[in-house]
Structure formats: structure tokens, C-alpha cells
N, C-alpha and C positions, 0 to 999 in steps of 0.2 A: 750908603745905607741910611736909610731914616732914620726918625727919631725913633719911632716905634718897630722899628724893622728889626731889632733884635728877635721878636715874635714870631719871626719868618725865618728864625734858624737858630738851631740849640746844636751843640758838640752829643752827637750817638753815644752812649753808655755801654760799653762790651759787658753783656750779660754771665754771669757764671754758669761754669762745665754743667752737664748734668748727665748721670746716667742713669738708664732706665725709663730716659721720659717718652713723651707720645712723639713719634717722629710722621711724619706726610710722607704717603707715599709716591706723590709726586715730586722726583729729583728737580727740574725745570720744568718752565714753562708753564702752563694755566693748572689751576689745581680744578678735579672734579672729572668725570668723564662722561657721565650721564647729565642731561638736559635741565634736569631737575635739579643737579648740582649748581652745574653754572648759573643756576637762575638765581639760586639761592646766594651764589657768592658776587655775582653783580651786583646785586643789592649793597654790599657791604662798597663795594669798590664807584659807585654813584656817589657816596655821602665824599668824596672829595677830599681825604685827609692826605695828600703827598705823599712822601715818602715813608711813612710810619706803614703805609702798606708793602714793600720793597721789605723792609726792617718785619715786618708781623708774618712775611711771606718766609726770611731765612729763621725766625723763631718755631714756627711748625715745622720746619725741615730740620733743623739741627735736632729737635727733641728738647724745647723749652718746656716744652707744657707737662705739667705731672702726672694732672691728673681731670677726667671731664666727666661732668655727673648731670644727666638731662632728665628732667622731668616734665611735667606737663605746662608749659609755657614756660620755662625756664634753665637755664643753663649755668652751672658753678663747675667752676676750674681755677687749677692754679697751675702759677706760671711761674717760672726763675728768670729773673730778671738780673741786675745789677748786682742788688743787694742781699743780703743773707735769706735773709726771710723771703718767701715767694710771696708774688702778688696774688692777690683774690682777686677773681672776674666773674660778673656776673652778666648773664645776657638774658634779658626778660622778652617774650615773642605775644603781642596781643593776643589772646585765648580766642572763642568764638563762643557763644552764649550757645545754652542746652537748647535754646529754640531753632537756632541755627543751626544747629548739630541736627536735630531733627528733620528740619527742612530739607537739608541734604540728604540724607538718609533714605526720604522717599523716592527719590531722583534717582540715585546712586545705586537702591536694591534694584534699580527695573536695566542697569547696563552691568549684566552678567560678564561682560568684557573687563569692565573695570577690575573687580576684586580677584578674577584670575590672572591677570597683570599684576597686580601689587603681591597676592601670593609667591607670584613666580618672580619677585624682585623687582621690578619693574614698576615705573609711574605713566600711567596711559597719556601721553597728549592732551586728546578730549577732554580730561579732569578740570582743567583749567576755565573750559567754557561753560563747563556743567555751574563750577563755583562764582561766576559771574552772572549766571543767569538767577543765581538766585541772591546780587546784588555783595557778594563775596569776594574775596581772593585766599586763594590758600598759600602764598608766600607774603610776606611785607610789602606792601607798596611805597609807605609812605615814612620819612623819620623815625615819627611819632608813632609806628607800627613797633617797634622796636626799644625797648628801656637798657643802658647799658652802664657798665659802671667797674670801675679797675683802683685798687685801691694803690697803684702807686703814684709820685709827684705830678704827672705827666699831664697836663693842662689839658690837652686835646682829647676831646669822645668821640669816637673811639678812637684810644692809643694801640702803640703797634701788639699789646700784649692779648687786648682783648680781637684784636685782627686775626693773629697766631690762633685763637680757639677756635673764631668765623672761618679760616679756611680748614682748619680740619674736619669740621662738622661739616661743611664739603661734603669730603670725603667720605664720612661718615653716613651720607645722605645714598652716597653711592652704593653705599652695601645694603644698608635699608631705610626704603622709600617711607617708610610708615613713621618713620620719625618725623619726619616734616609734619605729620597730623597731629604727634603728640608735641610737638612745641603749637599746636593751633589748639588744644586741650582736651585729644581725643585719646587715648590706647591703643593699641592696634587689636588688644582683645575686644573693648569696646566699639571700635569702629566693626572689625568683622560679626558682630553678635547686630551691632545696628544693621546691617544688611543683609541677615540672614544667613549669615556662614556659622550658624552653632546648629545643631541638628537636635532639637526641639523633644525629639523620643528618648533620641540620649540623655540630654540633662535629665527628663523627667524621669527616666531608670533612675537616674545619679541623686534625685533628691529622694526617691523611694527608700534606698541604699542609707540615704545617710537617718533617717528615720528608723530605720531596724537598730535591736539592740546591741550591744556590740558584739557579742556573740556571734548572733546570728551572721552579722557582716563578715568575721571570720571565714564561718562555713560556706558562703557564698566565695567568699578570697581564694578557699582550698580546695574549691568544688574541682578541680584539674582531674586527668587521669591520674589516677593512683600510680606511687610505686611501686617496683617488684618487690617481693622479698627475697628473690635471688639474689645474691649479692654480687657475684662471679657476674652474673647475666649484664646488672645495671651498669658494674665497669668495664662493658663491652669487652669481656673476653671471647666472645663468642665470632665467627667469622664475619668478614661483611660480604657484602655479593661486591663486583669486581665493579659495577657501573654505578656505586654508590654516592659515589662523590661528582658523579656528571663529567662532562669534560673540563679537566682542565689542563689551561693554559695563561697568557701571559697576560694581562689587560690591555686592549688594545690602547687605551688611552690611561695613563699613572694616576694618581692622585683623583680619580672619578669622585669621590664623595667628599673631600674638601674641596675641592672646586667647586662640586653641586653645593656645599654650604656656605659658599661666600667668604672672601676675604674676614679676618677675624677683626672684632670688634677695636678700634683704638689699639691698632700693632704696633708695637715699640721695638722689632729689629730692622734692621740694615735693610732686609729683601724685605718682597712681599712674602708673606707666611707661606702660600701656595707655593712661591716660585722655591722657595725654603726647603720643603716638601716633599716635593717633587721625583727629585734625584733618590731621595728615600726611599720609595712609593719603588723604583724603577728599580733600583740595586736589592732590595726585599724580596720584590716577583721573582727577577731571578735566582737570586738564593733558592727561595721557597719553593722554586719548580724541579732546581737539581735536586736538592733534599726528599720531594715527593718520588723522582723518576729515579733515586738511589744511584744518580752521579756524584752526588758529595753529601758524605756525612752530617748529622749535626751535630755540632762541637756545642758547649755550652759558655757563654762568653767571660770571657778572663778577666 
């Protein structure tokens, strides 16, 4: 070993227990599943820091991280590390100027492809040539694209704590794509309003509305079908027809509408929330269809 070769190796620090933290839901192997993830976590994994990547990879999977709070070109998290007190991490993402934003904008309303992709979760391909053509990128290219900062001892930018955030936000990229814009300094309200995803009649109802008195907004709130004054009537004592409820049966596929919502935002159990679920979803139906079909009672639970 050199003189200076102590520099080239420090004793790893075993971090304290933590429960309750943000855990990855990738067990092994590469974090990210979508295109748009990995792109994002190369990035991190180019700047060449050794091993502190290895160490920042087992801190997002055991559940170091506490806690992550993303804003518009910015990211603050805290992480358990060694020591008592958790570290602060901060990750700052070049913004894009309101002209740039605009620029895009024009481009981007005329490929009706695009924002039905990012609606439906998804980040189009195409996107990426669109944002170079108008002399852009919309991930990090360079360093200096990136400001990053970890408040504990650890010499190295990025250390393995502030790695642990970088690969969850991954993840986090994976469930939605529109976060990538808001670390480039867009909303995803603001981006779908820039390309003509707000319906233009509606809001102007909506600003009509907020100009009446408050009264009047009331009566407009309550304008619904009236209730009965039967009282018997409204708490359906009254027969129903036999085909009322449509057919039912069992759902072909369980958990249909947490699937359709995406993994949940920064999960902190063991499974995946869906895979969680699931079994829920399946042991319910069946209950619920013998209950309906008067093969089994319903008991009320103990």
C-alpha cells in the first residue's frame, strides 16, 4: 500500500436496525424495470464511486432510508446510517428554464402519442429525440447536471447513503414516469395543462363557479335529484327486481384496481403491496359470492 493508498480503503461501518424504513423492491440484481429507470440509475452508477455503490445498493434493500421528499429539481431524504442521528441527503437535478419548457411544449402538444403513454404510466421512447432536438435532455447527462450532498463524514460524492436514495428513486421512476419532469422543474399538472390535457370549457365553468356567491355555489352543489320523503322507501325496504345486481361472479383476475393503480408510492413492507393483496382480493370474492348465493352466513368478525 502506498503512501496515500489508505484513501483507497476505509473499514465499512454496520449501519443501525431500522424499522418502518423505505425498503426496494428489488431483492437482487439490477434495480429499476422500466427503460426510463435504468437510464436514470446509470447515470448514477458512471460517476465511478466503487464500492459505496455494492453498500448504497444493500441500504435501499434492507430499508435505511426513512424517509424521501421530491420536489421540483430537488430531492431530501434521510437515511440511518452508523450513527444515531440519521443523515440528510440532498439531490439537486438541473431545472430547464420557462423558455425551454415552452419550447417543448409546442413539439410535444402536436404527438398526441406521447401524453396517452405518460397518462397510462409509461415513458414513450420517442421522448428523448423530441428533447434533443430542441438541444435538451431530459435525464442528467453530465456531473455537473447533478448537485449532491450527504451530511455525514464520508469524503466521497456520492457516498453510499446518498446512492440508497438514487436507487430507489429508480424505482420510484417506475411507478411514475412524470417524476422524471418534475425533478427537470415541471408538475405533471403543469406539464398536462402545457399540452392541452385540461379541457378549456371545464375550467371556464370552474372559474364562473368560483365567482358566484357562496350561496349560490351551494345551490348549484345541491342541485342533485331530490330525496324521498318516504323514509321506509329510501332505506330500500321496498323489493328489488331479481336481475338488479347484474351478474355476479368471481373476477376473473383479483386485485384489478390496485394493479390498475400502480405499485404504491415508497413501500416500506417485505412484498410488493399488490403481491400483499392479492390473496386478499381472492379469499373476499369467495366469501362474498357464498354470502350472496346464501351458502354461508355472515358472521360478524370477532
Amino acid at each position: 500500500m502506498g503512501r496515500w493508498g489508505y484513501f483507497n480503503y476505509f473499514k465499512p461501518s454496520i449501519p443501525r436496525s431500522v424499522k418502518g424504513g423505505i425498503k426496494a423492491q428489488s431483492r437482487r440484481g439490477t434495480f429499476g424495470e422500466s427503460w426510463w429507470a435504468k437510464r436514470w440509475i446509470s447515470v448514477l452508477e458512471s460517476f465511478n464511486i466503487g464500492a459505496r455503490l455494492g453498500r448504497g445498493r444493500s441500504y435501499a434493500r434492507n430499508g435505511q432510508v426513512l424517509s424521501i421528499e421530491i420536489d421540483k429539481g430537488k430531492v431530501k431524504a434521510r437515511v440511518q446510517g452508523s450513527r444515531p442521528k440519521p443523515y440528510e441527503v440532498t439531490i439537486q437535478n438541473k431545472t430547464l428554464s420557462p423558455s425551454d419548457w415552452q419550447k417543448l411544449a409546442k413539439t410535444l402538444a402536436h404527438e398526441a402519442l406521447f401524453m396517452a403513454k405518460l397518462l397510462a404510466g409509461e415513458m414513450p421512447g420517442e421522448i428523448e429525440k423530441t428533447f434533443k432536438e430542441a438541444g435538451l435532455s431530459l435525464f442528467p447527462e453530465k456531473l455537473k447536471d447533478l448537485k449532491t450532498d450527504c451530511s455525514c463524514p464520508d469524503w466521497s460524492n456520492p457516498c453510499k447513503h446518498i446512492a440508497a436514495v438514487y436507487y430507489l428513486l429508480g424505482e420510484e421512476f417506475d411507478r411514475d414516469p412524470f417524476l422524471i419532469f418534475r425533478l427537470r422543474g415541471m408538475s405533471r399538472e403543469e406539464l398536462v395543462e402545457s399540452l392541452g390535457g385540461v379541457d378549456k370549457k371545464t375550467t371556464k365553468e370552474k372559474d364562473k363557479r368560483k365567482r358566484l356567491p357562496s350561496c349560490d355555489r351551494e345551490k348549484i352543489a345541491l342541485a342533485s335529484e331530490p330525496l324521498t320523503p318516504n323514509v321506509s322507501r329510501f332505506w330500500g325496504s321496498n323489493s328489488l327486481p331479481d336481475d338488479f345486481l347484474g351478474e355476479v361472479r368471481i373476477p376473473a383476475a383479483p386485485a384489478a384496481l390496485p394493479k390498475r393503480l400502480g405499485n404504491f408510492p415508497f413501500w416500506r413492507g417485505e412484498k410488493r403491496f399488490v403481491d400483499m393483496v392479492e390473496p386478499i382480493y381472492s379469499q373476499a370474492s369467495t366469501r362474498g359470492l357464498d354470502v350472496f348465493l346464501g351458502e354461508s352466513p355472515l358472521r360478524p368478525p370477532r
